[in-house]
C-alpha positions, -999 to +999 in steps of 0.1 A: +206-584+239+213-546+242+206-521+220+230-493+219+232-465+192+266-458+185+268-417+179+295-401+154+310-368+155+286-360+125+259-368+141+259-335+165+245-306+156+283-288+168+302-314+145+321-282+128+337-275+162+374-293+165+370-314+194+391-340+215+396-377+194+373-404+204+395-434+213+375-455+192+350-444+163+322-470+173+323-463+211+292-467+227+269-446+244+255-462+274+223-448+285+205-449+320+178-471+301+205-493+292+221-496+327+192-503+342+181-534+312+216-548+319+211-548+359+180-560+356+196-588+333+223-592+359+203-595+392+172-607+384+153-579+398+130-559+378+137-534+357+110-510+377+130-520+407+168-511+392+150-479+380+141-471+415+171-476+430+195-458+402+172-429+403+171-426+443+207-430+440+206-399+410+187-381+435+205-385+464+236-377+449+222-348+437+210-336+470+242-338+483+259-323+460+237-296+457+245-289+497+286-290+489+288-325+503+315-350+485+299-383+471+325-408+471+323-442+454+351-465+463+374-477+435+352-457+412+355-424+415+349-388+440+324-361+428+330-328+442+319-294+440+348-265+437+345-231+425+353-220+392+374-193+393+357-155+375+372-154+339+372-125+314+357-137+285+346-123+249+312-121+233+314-140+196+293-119+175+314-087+196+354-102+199+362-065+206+339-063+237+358-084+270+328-093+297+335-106+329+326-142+333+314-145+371+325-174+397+301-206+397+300-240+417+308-271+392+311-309+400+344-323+394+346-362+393+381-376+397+382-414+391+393-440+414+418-466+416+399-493+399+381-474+371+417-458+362+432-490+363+403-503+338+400-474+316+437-473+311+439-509+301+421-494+271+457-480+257+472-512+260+446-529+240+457-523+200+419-522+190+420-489+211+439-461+192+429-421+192+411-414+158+424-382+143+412-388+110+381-365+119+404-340+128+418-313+103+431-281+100+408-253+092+422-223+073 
């Protein structure tokens, strides 16, 4: 059986920051450690073996990435890496003071056909609702 620690918005250290609704309050967080217990579980290979190859997959992904490649996963999903665009932005301790914010590479992910289909099957499911109970209005 897996072990999964379900996190809370209280338990991060930036819990006074509003922040978007969890779907549901005991989501899971799923864990590379986890994946690769659950593989292992599914396939009957080891779990040095699943680490192996989620890890060269990590790293290869990274690579490629890192070199402005696309990594496409069909039916789950595109990584990409676009440019964020330069932003003027404003110091916290210093709101008077505007700084420029300079262009940067990011990875984007968009999802794919199948992994849309299944997340959004989440709505339709009456267990699934947004939680805004966490939410409220600072004065």
């Amino acid at each position: 059986m897996l072990n999964f620690r379900i996190l809370r918005d209280t338990d991060s250290p930036l819990s006074h920051r509003k922040k978007t609704p969890p779907l549901k309050k005991d989501m899971a967080t799923i864990k590379k450690r986890d994946l690769v217990i659950k593989i292992s579980l599914d396939t009957g290979l080891t779990q040095a073996q699943v680490m192996d190859v989620i890890q060269n997959f990590l790293d290869t992904s990274t690579t490629e990435l890192a070199k402005g490649n696309q990594v496409v996963l069909r039916n789950f999903g595109t990584f990409q890496v676009v440019e964020q665009r330069p932003k003027k932005g404003r110091n916290p301790a210093n709101p008077s003071v505007e700084m420029e914010i300079p262009a940067r590479a990011i990875v984007k992910f968009r999802p794919g056909k199948e992994l849309k289909a299944k997340v959004g099957a989440l709505m339709e499911n009456d267990s699934w609702q947004i939680d805004h109970s966490d939410l409220e209005e600072e004065d």
